[in-house]
C-alpha positions as a Markdown table, in Angstrom:
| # | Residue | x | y | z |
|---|---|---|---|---|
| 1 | Unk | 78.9 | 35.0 | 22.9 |
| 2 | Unk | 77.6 | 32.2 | 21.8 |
| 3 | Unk | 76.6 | 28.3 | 22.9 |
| 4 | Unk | 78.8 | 27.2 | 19.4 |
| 5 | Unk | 82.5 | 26.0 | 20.3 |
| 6 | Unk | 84.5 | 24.4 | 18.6 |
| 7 | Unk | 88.6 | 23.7 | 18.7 |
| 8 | Unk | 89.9 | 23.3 | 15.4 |
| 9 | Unk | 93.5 | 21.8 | 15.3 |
| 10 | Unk | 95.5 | 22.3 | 11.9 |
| 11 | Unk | 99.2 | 22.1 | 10.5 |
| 12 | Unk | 99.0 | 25.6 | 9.2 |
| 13 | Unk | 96.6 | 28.4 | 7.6 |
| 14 | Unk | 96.9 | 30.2 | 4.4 |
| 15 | Unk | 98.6 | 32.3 | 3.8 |
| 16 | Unk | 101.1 | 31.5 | 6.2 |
| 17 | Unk | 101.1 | 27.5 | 5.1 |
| 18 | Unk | 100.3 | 27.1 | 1.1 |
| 19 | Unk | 98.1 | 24.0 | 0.2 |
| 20 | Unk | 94.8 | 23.2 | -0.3 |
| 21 | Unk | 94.1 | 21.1 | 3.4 |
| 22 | Unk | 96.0 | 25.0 | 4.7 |
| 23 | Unk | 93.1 | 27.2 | 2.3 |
| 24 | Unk | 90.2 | 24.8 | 3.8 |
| 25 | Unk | 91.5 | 25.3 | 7.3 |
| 26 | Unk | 91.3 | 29.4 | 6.7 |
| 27 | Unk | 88.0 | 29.6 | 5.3 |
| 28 | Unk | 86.2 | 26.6 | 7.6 |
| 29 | Unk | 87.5 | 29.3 | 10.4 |
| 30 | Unk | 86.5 | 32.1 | 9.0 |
| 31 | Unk | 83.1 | 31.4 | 7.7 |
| 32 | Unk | 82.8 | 29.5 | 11.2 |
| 33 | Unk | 83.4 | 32.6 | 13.1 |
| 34 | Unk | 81.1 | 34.9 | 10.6 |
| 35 | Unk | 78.0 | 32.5 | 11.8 |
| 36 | Unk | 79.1 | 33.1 | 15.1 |
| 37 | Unk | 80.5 | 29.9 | 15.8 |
| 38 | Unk | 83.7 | 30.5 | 18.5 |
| 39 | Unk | 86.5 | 29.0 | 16.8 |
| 40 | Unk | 89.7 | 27.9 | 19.4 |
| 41 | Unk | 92.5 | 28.1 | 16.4 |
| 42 | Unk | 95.5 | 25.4 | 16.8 |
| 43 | Unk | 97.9 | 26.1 | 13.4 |
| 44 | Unk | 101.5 | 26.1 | 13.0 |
| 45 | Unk | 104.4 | 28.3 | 11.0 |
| 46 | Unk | 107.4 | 26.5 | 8.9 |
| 47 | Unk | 110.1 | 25.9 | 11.6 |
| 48 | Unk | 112.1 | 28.9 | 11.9 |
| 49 | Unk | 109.5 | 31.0 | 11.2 |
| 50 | Unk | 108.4 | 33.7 | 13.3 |
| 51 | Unk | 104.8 | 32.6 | 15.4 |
| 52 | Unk | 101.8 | 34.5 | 14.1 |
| 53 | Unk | 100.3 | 37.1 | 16.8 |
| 54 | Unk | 97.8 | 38.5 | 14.7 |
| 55 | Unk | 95.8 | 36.3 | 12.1 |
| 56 | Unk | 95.5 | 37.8 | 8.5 |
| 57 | Unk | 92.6 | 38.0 | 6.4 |
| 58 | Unk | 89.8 | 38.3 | 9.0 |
| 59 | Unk | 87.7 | 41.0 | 10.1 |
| 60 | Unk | 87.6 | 42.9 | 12.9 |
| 61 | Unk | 84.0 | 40.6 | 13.4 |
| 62 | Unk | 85.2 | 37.7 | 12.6 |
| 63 | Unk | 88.2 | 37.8 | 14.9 |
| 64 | Unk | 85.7 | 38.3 | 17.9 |
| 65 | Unk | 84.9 | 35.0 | 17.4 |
| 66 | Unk | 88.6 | 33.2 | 16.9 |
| 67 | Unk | 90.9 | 32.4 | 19.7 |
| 68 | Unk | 94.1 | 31.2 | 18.2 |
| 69 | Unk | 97.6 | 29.5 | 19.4 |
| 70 | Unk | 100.6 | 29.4 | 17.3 |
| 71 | Unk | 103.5 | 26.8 | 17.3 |
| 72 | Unk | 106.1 | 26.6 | 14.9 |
| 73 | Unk | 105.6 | 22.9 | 12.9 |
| 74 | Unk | 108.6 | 20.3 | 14.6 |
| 75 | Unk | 112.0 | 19.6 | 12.7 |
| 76 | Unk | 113.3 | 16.4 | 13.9 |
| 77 | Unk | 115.3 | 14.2 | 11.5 |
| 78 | Unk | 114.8 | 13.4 | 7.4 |
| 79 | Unk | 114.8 | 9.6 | 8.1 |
| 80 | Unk | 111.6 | 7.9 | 6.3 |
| 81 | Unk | 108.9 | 8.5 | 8.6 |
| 82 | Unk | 110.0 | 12.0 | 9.7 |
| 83 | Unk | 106.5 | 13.7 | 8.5 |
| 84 | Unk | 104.3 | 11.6 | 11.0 |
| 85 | Unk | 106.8 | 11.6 | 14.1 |
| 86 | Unk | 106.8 | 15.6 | 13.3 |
| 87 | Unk | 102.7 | 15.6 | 13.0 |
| 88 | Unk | 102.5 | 13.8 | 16.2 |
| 89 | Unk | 105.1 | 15.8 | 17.9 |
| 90 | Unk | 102.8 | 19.0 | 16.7 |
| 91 | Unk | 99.9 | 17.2 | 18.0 |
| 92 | Unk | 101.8 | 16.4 | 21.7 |
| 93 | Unk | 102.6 | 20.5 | 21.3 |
| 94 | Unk | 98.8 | 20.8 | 21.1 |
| 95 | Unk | 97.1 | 18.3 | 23.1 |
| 96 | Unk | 99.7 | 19.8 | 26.1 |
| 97 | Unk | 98.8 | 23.5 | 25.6 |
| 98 | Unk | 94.5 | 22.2 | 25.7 |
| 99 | Unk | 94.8 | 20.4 | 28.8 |
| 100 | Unk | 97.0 | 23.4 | 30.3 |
| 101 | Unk | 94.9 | 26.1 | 29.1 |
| 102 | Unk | 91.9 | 26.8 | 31.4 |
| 103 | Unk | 90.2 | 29.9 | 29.0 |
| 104 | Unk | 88.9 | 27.3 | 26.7 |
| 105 | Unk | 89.3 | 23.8 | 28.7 |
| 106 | Unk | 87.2 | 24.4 | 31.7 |
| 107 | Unk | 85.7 | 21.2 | 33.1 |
| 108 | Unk | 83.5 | 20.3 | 31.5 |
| 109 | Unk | 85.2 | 21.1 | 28.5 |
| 110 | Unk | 83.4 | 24.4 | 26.6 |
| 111 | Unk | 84.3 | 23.0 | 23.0 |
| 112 | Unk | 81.6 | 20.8 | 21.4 |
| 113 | Unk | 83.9 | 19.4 | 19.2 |
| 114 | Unk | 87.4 | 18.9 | 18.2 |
| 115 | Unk | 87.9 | 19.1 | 14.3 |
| 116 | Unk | 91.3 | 17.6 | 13.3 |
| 117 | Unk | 92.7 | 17.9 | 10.2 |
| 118 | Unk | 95.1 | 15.4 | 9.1 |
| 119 | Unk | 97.3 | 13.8 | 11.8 |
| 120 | Unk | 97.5 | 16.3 | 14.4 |
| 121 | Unk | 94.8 | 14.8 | 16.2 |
| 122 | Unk | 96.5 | 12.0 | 16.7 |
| 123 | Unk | 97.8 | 12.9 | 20.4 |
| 124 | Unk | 94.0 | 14.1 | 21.4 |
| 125 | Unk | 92.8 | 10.7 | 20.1 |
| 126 | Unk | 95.5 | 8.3 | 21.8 |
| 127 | Unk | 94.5 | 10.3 | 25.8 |
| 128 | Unk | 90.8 | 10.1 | 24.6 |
| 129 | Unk | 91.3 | 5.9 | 24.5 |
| 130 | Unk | 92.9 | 6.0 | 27.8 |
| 131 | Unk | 90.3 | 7.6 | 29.1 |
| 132 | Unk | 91.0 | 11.2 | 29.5 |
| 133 | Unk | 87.9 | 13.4 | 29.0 |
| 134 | Unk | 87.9 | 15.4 | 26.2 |
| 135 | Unk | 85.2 | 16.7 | 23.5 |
| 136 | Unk | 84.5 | 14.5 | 20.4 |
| 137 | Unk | 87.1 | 14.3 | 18.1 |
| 138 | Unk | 86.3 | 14.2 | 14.0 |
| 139 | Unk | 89.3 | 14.2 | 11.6 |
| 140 | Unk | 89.2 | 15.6 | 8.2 |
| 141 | Unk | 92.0 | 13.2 | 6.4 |
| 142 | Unk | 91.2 | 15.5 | 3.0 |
| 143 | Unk | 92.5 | 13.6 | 0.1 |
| 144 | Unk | 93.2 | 10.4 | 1.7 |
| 145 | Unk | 95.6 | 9.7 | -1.3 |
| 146 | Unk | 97.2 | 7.1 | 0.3 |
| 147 | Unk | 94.7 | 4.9 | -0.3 |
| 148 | Unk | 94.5 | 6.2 | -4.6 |
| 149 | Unk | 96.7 | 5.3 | -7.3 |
| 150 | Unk | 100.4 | 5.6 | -7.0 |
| 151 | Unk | 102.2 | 6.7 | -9.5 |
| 152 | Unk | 105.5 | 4.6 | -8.9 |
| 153 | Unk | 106.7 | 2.2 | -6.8 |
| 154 | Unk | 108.4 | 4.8 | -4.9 |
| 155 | Unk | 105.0 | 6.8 | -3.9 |
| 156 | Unk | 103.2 | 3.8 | -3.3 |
| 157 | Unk | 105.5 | 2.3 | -0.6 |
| 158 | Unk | 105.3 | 6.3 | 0.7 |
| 159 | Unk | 101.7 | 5.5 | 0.9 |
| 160 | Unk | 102.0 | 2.1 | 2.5 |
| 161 | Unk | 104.1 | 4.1 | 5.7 |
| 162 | Unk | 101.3 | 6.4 | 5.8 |
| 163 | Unk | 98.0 | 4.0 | 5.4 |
| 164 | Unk | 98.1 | 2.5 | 8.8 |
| 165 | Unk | 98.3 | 6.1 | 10.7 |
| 166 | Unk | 95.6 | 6.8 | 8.9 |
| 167 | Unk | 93.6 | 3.7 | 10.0 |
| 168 | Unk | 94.8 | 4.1 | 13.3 |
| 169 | Unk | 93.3 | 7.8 | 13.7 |
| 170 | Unk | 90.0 | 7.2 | 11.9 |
| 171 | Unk | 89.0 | 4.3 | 13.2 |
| 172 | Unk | 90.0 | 5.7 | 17.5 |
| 173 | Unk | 88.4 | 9.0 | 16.2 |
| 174 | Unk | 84.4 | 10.0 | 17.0 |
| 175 | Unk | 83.8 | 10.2 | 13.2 |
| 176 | Unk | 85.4 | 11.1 | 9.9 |
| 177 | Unk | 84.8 | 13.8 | 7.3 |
| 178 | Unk | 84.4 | 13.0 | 3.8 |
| 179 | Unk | 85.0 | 15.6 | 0.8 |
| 180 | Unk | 82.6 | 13.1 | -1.0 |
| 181 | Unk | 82.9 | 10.9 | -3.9 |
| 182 | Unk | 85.0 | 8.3 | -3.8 |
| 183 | Unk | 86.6 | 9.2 | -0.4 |
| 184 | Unk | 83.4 | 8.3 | 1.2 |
| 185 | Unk | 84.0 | 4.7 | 0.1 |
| 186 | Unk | 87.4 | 4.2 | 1.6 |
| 187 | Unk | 86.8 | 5.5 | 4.5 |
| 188 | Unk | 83.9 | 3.8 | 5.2 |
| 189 | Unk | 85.7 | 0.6 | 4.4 |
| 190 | Unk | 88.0 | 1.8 | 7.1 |
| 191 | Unk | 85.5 | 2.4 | 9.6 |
| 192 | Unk | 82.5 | 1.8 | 11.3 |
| 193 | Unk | 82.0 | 4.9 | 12.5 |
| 194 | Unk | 80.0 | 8.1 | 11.5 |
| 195 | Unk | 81.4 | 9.6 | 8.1 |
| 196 | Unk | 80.3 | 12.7 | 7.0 |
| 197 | Unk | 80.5 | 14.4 | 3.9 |
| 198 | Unk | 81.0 | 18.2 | 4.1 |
| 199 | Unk | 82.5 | 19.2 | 1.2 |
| 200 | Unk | 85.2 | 22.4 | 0.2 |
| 201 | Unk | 83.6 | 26.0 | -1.0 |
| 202 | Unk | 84.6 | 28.9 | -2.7 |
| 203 | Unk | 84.1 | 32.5 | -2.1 |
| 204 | Unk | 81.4 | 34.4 | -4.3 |
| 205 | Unk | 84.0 | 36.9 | -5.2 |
| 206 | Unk | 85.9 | 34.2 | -7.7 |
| 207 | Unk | 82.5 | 34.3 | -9.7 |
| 208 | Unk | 83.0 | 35.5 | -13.4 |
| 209 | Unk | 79.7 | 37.1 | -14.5 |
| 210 | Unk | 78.2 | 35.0 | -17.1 |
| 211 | Unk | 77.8 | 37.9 | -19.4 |
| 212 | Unk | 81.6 | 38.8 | -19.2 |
| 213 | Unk | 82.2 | 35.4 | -20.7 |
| 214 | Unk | 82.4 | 35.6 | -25.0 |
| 215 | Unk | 79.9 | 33.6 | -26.5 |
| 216 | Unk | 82.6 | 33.9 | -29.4 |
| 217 | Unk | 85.9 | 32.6 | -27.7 |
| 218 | Unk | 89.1 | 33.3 | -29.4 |
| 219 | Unk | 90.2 | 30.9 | -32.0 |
| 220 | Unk | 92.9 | 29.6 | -30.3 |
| 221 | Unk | 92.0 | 27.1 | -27.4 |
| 222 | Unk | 93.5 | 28.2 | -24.1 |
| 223 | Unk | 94.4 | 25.5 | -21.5 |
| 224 | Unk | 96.1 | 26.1 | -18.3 |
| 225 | Unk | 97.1 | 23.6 | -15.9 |
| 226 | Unk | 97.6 | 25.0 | -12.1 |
| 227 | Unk | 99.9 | 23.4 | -9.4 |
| 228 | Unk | 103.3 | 22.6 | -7.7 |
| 229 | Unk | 105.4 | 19.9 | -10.1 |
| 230 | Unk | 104.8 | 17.1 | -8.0 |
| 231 | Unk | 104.6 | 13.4 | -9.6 |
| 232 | Unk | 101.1 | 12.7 | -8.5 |
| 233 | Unk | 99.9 | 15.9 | -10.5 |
| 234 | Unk | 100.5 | 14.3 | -13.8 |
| 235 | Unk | 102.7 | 16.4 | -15.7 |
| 236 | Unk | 104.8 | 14.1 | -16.6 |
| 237 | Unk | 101.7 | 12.7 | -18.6 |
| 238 | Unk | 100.3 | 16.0 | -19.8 |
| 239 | Unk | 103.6 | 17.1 | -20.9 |
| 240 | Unk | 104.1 | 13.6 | -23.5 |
| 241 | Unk | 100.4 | 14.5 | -24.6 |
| 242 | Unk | 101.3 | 18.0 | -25.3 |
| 243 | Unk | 104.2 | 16.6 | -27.2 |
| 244 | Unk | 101.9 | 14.6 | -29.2 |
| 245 | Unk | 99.9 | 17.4 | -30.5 |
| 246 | Unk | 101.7 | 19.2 | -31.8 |
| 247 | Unk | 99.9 | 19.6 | -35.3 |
| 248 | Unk | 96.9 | 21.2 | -33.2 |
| 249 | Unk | 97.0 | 25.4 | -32.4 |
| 250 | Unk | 96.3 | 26.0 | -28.8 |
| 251 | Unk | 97.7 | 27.7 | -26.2 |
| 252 | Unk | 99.2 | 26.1 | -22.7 |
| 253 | Unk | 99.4 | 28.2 | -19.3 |
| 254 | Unk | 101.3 | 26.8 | -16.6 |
| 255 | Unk | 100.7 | 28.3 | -13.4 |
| 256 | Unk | 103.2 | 26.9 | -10.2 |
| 257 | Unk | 106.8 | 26.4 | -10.1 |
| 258 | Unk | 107.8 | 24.1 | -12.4 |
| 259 | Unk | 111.9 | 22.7 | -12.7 |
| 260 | Unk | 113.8 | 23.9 | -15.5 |
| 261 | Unk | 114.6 | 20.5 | -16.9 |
| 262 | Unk | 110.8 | 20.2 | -16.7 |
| 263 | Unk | 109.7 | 22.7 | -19.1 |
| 264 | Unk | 108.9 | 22.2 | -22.5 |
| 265 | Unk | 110.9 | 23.3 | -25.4 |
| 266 | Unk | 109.8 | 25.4 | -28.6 |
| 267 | Unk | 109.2 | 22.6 | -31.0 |
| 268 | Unk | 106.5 | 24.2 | -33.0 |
| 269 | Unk | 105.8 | 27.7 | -34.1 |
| 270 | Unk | 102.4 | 27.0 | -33.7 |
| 271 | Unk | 102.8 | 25.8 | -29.5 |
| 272 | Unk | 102.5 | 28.3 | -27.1 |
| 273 | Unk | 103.4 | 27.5 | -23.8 |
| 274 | Unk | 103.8 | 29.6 | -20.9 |
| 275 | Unk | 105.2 | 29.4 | -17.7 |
| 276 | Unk | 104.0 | 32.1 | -15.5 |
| 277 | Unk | 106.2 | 30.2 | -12.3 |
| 278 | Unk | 104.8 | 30.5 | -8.6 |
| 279 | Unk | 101.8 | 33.1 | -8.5 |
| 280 | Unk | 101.1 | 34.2 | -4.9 |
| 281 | Unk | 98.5 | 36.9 | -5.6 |
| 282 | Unk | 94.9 | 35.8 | -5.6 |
| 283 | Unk | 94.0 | 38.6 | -8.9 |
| 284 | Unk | 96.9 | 37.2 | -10.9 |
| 285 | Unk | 95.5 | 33.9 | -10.9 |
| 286 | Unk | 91.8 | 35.2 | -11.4 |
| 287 | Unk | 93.0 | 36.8 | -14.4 |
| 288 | Unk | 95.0 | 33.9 | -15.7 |
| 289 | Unk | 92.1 | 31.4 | -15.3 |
| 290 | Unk | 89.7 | 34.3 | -16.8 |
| 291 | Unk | 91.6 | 34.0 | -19.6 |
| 292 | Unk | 91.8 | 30.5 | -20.3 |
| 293 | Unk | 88.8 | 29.1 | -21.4 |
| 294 | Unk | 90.3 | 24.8 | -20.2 |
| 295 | Unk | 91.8 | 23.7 | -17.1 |
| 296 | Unk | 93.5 | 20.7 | -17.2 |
| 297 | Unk | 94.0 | 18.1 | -14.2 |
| 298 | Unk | 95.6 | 15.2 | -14.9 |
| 299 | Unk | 96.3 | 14.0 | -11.3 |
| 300 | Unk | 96.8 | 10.5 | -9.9 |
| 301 | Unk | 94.9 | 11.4 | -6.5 |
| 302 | Unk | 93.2 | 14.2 | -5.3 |
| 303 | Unk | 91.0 | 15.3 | -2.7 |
| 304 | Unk | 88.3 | 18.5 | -3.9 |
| 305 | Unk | 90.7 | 20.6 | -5.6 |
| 306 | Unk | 89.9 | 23.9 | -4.9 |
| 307 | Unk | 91.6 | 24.8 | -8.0 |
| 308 | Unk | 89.1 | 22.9 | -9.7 |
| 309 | Unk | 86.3 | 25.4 | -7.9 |
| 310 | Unk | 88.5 | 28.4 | -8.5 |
| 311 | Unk | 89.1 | 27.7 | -12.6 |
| 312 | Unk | 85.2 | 26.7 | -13.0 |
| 313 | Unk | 84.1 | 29.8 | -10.9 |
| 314 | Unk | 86.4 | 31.8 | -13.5 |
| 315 | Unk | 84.2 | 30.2 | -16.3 |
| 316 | Unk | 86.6 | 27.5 | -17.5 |
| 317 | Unk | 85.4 | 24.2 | -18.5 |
| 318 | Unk | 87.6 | 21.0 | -16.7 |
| 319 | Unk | 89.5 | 17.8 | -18.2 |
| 320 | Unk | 90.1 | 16.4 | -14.8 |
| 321 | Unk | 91.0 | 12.3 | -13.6 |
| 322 | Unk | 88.2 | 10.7 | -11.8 |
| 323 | Unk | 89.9 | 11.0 | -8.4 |
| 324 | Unk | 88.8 | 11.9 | -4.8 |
| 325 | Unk | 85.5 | 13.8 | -4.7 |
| 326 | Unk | 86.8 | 15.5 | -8.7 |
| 327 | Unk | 83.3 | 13.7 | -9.9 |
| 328 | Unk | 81.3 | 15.7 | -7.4 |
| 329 | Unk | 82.7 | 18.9 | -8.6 |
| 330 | Unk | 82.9 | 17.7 | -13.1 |
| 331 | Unk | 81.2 | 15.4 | -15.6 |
| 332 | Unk | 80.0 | 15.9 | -18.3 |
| 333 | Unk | 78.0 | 19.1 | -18.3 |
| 334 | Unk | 81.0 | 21.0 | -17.6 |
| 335 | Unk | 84.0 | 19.3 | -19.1 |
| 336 | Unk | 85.9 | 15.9 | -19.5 |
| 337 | Unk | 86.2 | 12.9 | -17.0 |
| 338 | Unk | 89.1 | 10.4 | -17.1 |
| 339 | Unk | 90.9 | 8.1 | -15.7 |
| 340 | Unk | 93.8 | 8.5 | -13.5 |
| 341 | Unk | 97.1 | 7.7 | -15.3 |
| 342 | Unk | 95.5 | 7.3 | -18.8 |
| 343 | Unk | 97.6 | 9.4 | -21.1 |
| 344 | Unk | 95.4 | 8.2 | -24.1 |
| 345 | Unk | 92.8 | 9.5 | -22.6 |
| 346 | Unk | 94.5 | 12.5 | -21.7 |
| 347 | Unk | 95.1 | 12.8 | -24.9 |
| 348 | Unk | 91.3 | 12.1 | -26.5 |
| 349 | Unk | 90.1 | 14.6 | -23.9 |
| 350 | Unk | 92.4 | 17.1 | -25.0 |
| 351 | Unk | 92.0 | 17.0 | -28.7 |
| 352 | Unk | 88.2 | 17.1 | -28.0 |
| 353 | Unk | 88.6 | 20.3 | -26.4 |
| 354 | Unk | 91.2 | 21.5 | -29.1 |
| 355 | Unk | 88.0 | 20.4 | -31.9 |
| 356 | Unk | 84.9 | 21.4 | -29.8 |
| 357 | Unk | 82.5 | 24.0 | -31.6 |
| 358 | Unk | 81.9 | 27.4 | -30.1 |
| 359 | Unk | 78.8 | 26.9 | -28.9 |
| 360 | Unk | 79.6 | 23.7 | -27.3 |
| 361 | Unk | 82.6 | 25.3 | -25.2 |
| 362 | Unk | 80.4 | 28.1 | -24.0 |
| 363 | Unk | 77.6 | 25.8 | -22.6 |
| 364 | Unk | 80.5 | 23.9 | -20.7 |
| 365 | Unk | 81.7 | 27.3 | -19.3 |
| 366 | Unk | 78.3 | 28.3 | -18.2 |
| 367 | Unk | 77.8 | 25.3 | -16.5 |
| 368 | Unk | 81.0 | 25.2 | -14.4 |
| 369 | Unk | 79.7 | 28.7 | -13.6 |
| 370 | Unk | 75.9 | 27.3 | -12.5 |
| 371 | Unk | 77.2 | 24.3 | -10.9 |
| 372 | Unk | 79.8 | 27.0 | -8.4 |
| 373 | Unk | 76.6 | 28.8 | -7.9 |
| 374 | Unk | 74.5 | 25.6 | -7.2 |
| 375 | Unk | 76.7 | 23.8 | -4.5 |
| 376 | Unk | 79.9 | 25.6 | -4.0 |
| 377 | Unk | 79.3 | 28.7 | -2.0 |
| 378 | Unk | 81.3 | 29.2 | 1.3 |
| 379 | Unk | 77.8 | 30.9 | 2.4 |
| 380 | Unk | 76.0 | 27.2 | 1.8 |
| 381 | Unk | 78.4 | 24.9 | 2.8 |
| 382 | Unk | 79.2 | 26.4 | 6.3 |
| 383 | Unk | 75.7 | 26.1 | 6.6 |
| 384 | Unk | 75.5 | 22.3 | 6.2 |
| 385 | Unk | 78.6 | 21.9 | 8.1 |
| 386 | Unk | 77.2 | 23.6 | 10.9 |
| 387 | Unk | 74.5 | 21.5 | 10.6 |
| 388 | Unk | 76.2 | 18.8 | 10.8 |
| 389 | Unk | 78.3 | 19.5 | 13.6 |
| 390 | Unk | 76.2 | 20.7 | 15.8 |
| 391 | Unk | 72.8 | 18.8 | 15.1 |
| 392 | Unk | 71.4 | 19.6 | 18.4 |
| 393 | Unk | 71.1 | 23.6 | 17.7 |
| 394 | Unk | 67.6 | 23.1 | 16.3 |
| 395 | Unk | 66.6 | 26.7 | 15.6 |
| 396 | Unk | 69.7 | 27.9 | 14.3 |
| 397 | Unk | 69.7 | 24.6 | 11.9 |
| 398 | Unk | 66.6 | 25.4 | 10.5 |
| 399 | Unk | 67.3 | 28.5 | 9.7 |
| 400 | Unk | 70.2 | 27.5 | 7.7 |
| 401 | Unk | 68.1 | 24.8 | 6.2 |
| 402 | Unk | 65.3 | 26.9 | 4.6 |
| 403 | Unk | 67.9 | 29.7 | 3.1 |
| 404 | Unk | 70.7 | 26.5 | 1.9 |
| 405 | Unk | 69.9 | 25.6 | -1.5 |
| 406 | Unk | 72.5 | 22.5 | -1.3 |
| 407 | Unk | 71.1 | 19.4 | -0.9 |
């Protein structure tokens, strides 16, 4: 079908697997198999769960082009440790079934490339040492957040047990993908090897036509915050700064579960917050961010949050920590950078939101809208990661090159 192969190992897809590293596997597969790049699948189910036979969300097309192989994700113990003996025991599962399987591991091997995200290329990388031939191996390690700001003592000695995996894999790996920014720079320090930055896209549907967007927004500010309640998100800080405001009318949308204990309280009639709890369907949350004209990320690490891309495609402008790749995707065209764990910040960046004039807000809306447009495009950024993976494809590269607009 086509001399393009690649074998793309993962811990789960969406919508099977929720998370941003599980959304980037879907669409790097998808838009992979749409350019006619054959795609050998390796994703996982929660343990339990039954194994997929037939992938979701992909057209009849697209799935002429994906081979795939289910496993469900190991359970062994809940001892500290037990989420990289699991990711290496779903990495053996993999690395097993590859060398077994003779429809895609013919000798020599028919893949180009293996594209590992996270840890579950650890098994491929330790045979690949000893000697065992296999296709180059380049690992996506997304947020690398192990290597950010901790938010307590508790996460940072999490992220001591994880940062010499993570050494370990990049550095026996053929070359590591960067979302950009900042990652770039640790993993460089890291490595000496080849780091590339590909970074995460968005489909054109999320796009909000710029006319649809009020050049008279309502008088109330609307912010909304998206995201599970995990410590490194930075609720804990958002929610004192909310506190703290309460003189100022404006709206707060919280979108993800969020504990009980957690929420805030009525303690003004003029704060409105809502929690619209976990939101599976992809509309709901269109019509949320539609709606919302700020969102807010206060997190302590990131990668590229695609709920960054989503709420800026939906015309909102971003406060958002200077985390990860978050620079490449806000400054201050489009909305508010800050620094991670700086609730006075937070709070400065808030109020001038809450104080902004009309005309002002609008121009930042727009220009989340432009800049989605500009360089965040599924349709572009497959093209410059297949570019990038497979450099020797001249006239197909060329092609891409003369329709890409991205840099």
């Amino acid at each position: 079908m086509t001399n393009k192969k690649i074998t793309l190992l993962t811990d789960g897809i969406y919508p099977y697997v929720m998370g941003g590293m599980q959304k980037h596997s879907y669409y790097l597969t998808k838009y992979l198999a749409r350019n006619k790049v054959e795609v050998v699948l390796y994703h996982s189910v929660k343990n339990g769960e039954p194994l997929v036979e037939k992938l979701e969300g992909f057209t009849d097309d697209e799935l002429k082009y994906i081979t795939h192989y289910c496993f469900q994700f190991p359970k062994l113990d809940s001892f500290p440790g037990h989420y990289l003996r699991e990711n290496k025991r779903l990495s053996e599962l993999y690395l097993k079934h590859f060398t077994d399987n003779t429809t895609h591991n013919s000798s020599p091997n028919t893949s180009k490339y293996i594209y590992a995200q996270g840890f579950v290329g650890w098994a491929f990388i330790e045979s690949k040492k000893k000697g065992i031939d296999l296709p180059e191996i380049t690992l996506n390690f997304h947020g690398l957040e192990m290597f950010q700001k901790a938010p307590s003592f508790r996460v940072k000695l999490e992220h001591l047990l994880l940062r010499g995996a993570v050494k370990y894999n990049v550095r026996n790996a053929g070359s590591a993908i960067s979302l950009g920014g900042k990652l770039t720079n640790i993993l460089k320090e890291i490595t000496a090897k080849q780091v590339i930055e590909q970074g995460i896209g968005i489909e054109e549907s999320w796009l909000i036509e710029e006319e649809v967007l009020k050049i008279e927004p309502s008088d109330v500010l609307k912010f909304v915050f998206v995201g599970r309640y995990e410590r490194r998100k930075g609720i804990e800080e958002l929610n004192e700064v909310i506190r703290e405001l309460l003189d100022k009318e404006f709206e707060f949308h919280f979108i993800g579960p969020v504990p009980e204990e957690k929420k805030l309280g009525a303690r003004s009639s003029k704060l409105k917050v809502h929690y619209h709890g976990q939101v599976s369907e992809e509309n709901k949350i269109k019509e949320i961010l539609q709606a919302c004209d700020v969102l807010v990320s206060p997190s302590w690490s990131e990668g590229m949050p695609t709920v960054i891309l989503e709420a800026m495609a939906s015309g909102c402008a971003i406060i958002a920590t200077d985390v990860g790749a978050v620079a490449e995707q806000v400054d201050s065209t489009n909305g508010w950078l800050i620094g991670a764990g700086r609730k006075k910040q937070l709070k400065e960046a808030l109020t001038e939101a809450i104080n902004i004039n009309k005309e002002e807000l609008f121009k930042k809306k727009i220009n989340s809208i432009q800049k989605i447009k500009e360089n965040f495009l599924w349709d572009d950024v497959i093209k410059k990661t297949i570019i990038d993976l497979f450099p020797d494809n001249e006239p197909y590269n060329v092609a891409c090159a003369k329709q890409s607009p991205r840099k």
